[in-house]
N, C-alpha and C positions, 0 to 999 in steps of 0.2 A: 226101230223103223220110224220112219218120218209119216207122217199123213199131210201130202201138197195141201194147201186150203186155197182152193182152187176159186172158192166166193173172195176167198180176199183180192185177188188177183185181179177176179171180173170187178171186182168195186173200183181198184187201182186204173183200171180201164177205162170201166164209166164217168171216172171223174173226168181223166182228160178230154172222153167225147161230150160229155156235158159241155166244156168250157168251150171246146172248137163249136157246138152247137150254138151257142149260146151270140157265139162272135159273128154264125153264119146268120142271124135272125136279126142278127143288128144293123148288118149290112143288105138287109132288104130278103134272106134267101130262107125258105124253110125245111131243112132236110128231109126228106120223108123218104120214105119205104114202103112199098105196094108187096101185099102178100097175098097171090091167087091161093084160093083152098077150092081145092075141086073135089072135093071130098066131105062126109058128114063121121068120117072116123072121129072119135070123140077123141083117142089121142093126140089126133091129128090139131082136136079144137081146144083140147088144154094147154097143148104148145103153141099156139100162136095167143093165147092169152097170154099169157105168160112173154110174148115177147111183145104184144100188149104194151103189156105194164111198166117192161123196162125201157122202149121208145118213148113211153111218155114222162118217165123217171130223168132222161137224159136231155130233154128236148127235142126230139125225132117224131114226127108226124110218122104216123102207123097208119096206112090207107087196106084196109081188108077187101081182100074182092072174095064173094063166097058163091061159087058156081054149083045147081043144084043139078046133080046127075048129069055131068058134062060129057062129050064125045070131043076126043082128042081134040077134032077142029076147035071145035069152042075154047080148048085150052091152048090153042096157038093164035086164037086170032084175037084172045085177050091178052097175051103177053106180049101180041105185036101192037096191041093198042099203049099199052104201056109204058111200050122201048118206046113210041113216038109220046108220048107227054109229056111237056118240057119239066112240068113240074113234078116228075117223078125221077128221084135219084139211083135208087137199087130196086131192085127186085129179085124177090124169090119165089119159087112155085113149089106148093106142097104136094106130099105123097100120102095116100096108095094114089095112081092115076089110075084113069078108064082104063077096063081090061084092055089087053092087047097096045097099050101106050105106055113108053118108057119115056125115062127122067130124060135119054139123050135127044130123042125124039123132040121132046117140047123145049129143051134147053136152048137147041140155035135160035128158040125165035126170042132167049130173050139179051137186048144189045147190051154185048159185052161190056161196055163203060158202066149198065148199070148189075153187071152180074155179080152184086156182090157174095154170092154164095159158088162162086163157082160151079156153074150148071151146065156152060155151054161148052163145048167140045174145043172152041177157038179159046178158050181161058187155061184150057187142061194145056192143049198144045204149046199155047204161051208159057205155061208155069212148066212143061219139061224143058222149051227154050231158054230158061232164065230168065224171062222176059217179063216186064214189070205186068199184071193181072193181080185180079181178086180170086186167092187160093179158098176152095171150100170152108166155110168156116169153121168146120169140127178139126181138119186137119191142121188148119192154120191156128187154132187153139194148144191142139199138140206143141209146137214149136213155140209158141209163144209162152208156155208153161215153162217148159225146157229151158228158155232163156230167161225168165222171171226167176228162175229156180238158180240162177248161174251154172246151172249144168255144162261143165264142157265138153262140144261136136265133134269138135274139130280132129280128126284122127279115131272117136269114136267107134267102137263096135257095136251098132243098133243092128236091132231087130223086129223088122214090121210084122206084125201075124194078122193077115188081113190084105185085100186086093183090089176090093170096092174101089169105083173113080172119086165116092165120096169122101173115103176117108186114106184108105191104107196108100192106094198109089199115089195120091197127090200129097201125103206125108211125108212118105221115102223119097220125093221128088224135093221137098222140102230141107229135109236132112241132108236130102243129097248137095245141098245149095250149100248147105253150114260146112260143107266138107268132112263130113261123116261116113264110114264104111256102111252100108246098109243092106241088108238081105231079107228080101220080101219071101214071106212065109204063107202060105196056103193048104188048101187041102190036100195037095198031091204030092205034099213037102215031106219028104222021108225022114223017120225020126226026128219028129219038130222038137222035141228036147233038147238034142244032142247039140241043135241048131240053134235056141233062144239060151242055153246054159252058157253060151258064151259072147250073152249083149251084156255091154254096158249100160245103156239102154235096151229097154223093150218096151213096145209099144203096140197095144191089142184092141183090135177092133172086129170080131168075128160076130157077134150077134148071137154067142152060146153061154148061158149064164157058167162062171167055174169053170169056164175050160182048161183057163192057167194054172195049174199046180205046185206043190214046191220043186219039183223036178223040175219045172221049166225056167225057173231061175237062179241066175249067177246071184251068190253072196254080194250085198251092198248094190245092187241093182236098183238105176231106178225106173221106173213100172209106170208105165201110161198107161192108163184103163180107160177105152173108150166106153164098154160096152154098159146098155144103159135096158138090162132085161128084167122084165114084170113078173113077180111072185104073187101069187094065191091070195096073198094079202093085202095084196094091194100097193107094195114099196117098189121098189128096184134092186136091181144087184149087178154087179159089172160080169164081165168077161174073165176076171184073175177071182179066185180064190183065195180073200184078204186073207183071212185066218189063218190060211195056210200057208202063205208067204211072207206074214210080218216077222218072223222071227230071222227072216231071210233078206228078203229086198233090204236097200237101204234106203227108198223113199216111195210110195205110192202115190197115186191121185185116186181118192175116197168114189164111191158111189153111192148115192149124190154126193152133190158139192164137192165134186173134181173139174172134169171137163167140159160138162153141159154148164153150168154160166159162164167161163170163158167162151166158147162159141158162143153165144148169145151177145155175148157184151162186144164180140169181134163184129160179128153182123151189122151192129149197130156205127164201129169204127168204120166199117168198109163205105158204109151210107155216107156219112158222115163228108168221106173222104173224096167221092164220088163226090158231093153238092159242090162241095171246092175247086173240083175241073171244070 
C-alpha cells in the first residue's frame, strides 16, 4: 500500500500560490483573507493559527475577526461587512456557531465571489450546476489529490461515505464532474460494505474514528480519509482503520498529513484567485 503525502502535494500548491501572490503585490493588490471566529473553541483557535502561518508563508494577508460570545446577528452583520470591503478577497466563518445558528444560516451573507470555502448555498447550487464557484475546500482537496495522484475518474466506481454540504455531497458533485460513477453512502445506507467493496475509489468523511474496516474495501482501492478525530492523547486518527486496510487498499491518504494541508493550501489558492477577478 501506498501512503498519498498529501504535505507534498500542499507544498506543490503553495508554491504556485506563492508565485501568483507575489505578482498580485506587484501590481499594487494584496490578497487577503478574513477569517470570522465566533467562537473561543480552542480547536477552533489552533486551526486558524495554523492557517495563520501558512497565509503568511505564501504571501496572503490573514485578517482574523475574533467575536466574543456572538448572537447569530452579530455573525451576519460581520460577514455582511466584509462581502462589502473592497480590500477583502475571501472569506470564511468558523464553527461551533451560536446555539441555534447554522453554517447555512450565516453562509448567504457571505458574497459568493468571496466564498472561497464554499459556505453559501448559492456556491453549492452553482457547483451541482457545473457552474464555475469556489467548492468547499476539504472536498475540493479530495479531487485535487485524486488528480495529483493521476488517479483515473473517468468511468470510475467511487464511493462517498458521507453527506455533509461540507464535504461528502459537494465531493460526489465533484467526481460527478470528472465523469465518475458515484454512490453517496450514509447512515441509512443498507449493508454499507457490500456497497464501498465495490469502489475504485473511496472516499470517507463521517466524523467516527475506524469506522472503515477491511471489509469495506476493494483490493488495490484508493482511500480518501477525510476524517480527522481526537484521541486521549492528544493526536488524530481518521475515519478508515489504516492498519487494517494496508494490506488491502492500494493507496491511502495518512492522518495527519493527507488531506488537512491540501485543504488549507486550496483556501489559500481560492483567495488568491478571487484577488485576480
Amino acid at each position: 500500500m501506498t501512503l498519498i503525502d498529501g504535505r507534498a502535494i500542499a507544498a506543490a500548491i503553495t508554491a504556485e500560490v506563492t508565485e501568483t501572490a507575489a505578482k498580485l503585490r506587484e501590481s499594487g493588490t494584496a490578497p487577503t483573507l478574513a477569517v470570522l471566529v465566533p467562537t473561543d473553541d480552542d480547536a477552533t483557535a489552533w486551526y486558524v493559527r495554523s492557517i495563520e502561518r501558512a497565509a503568511k508563508k505564501v504571501g496572503v494577508d490573514c485578517r482574523v475577526v475574533q467575536l466574543e460570545k456572538p448572537t447569530g446577528e452579530d455573525v451576519t452583520r460581520e460577514l455582511d461587512k466584509l462581502s462589502a470591503d473592497p480590500s477583502v478577497h475571501g472569506i470564511i466563518c468558523q464553527t461551533p456557531l451560536p446555539e441555534g445558528v447554522t453554517l447555512d444560516d450565516v453562509g448567504a451573507h457571505i458574497d459568493p465571489r468571496k466564498d472561497v470555502d464554499g459556505a453559501n448555498p448559492v456556491s453549492l447550487g452553482r457547483l451541482t450546476a457545473g457552474l464555475p464557484t469556489y467548492a468547499p475546500a476539504t472536498a475540493a482537496a479530495v479531487l485535487e489529490i485524486l488528480k495529483r495522484e493521476q488517479v483515473a475518474l473517468s468511468g470510475a466506481q467511487v464511493a462517498v461515505v458521507g453527506r455533509s454540504t461540507v464535504v461528502g455531497k459537494p465531493a460526489a458533485l465533484l467526481l460527478l464532474g470528472e465523469n465518475a460513477t458515484v454512490t453517496v453512502c450514509h447512515s441509512r445506507t443498507k449493508d454499507l460494505a457490500a456497497v464501498t467493496k465495490t469502489a475504485d475509489v473511496l472516499v470517507v468523511a463521517v466524523g467516527r474514528a475506524h469506522f472503515i474496516g477491511a471489509d469495506h474495501v476493494k483490493p488495490g482501492a484508493v482511500v480518501i480519509d477525510v476524517g480527522t478525530n481526537p484521541t486521549p492523547e492528544g493526536g488524530l486518527v481518521g475515519d478508515v482503520d489504516q492498519a487494517a486496510v494496508e494490506e488491502i487498499a492500494g493507496s491511502i491518504t495518512p492522518v495527519p498529513g493527507g488531506v488537512g494541508p491540501v485543504t488549507t493550501s486550496l483556501l489559500l489558492r481560492h483567495t488568491v484567485t478571487a484577488a485576480q477577478s
